[in-house]
C-alpha positions in Angstrom: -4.3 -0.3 -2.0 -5.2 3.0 -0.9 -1.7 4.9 -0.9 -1.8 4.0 -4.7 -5.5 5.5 -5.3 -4.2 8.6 -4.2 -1.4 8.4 -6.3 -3.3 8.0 -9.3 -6.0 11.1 -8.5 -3.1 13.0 -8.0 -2.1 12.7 -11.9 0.5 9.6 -11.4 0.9 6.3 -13.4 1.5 3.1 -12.6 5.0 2.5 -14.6 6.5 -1.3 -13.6 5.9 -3.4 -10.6 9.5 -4.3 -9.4 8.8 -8.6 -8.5 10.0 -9.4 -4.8 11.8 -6.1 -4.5 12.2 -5.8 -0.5 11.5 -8.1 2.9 8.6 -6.6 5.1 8.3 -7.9 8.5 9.7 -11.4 7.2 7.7 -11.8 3.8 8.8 -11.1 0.4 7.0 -8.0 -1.0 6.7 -6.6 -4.4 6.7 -2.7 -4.8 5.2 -0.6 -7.0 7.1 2.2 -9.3 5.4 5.3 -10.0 6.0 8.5 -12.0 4.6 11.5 -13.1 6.1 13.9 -15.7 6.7 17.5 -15.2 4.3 18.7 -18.3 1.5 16.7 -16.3 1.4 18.3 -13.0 -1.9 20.2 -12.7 -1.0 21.6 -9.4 
């Protein structure tokens, strides 16, 4: 997915994947936890 490639150039990591977490537009969707600490920000 594109939203989580820029995620990841931006420094960020892929933590857990939270299994059927929320309903979108009538289908079960997972979502997708990231996290970045503070002594890895480059910006």
């Amino acid at each position: 997915m594109a939203s989580a490639c820029v995620l990841e150039k931006l420094g960020f990591v892929l933590e857990g994947t939270l299994r059927e977490d929320c309903i979108v537009n009538g289908d079960v969707s997972d979502s997708w936890v990231y996290g970045l600490l503070r002594r890895d920000w480059t910006g």
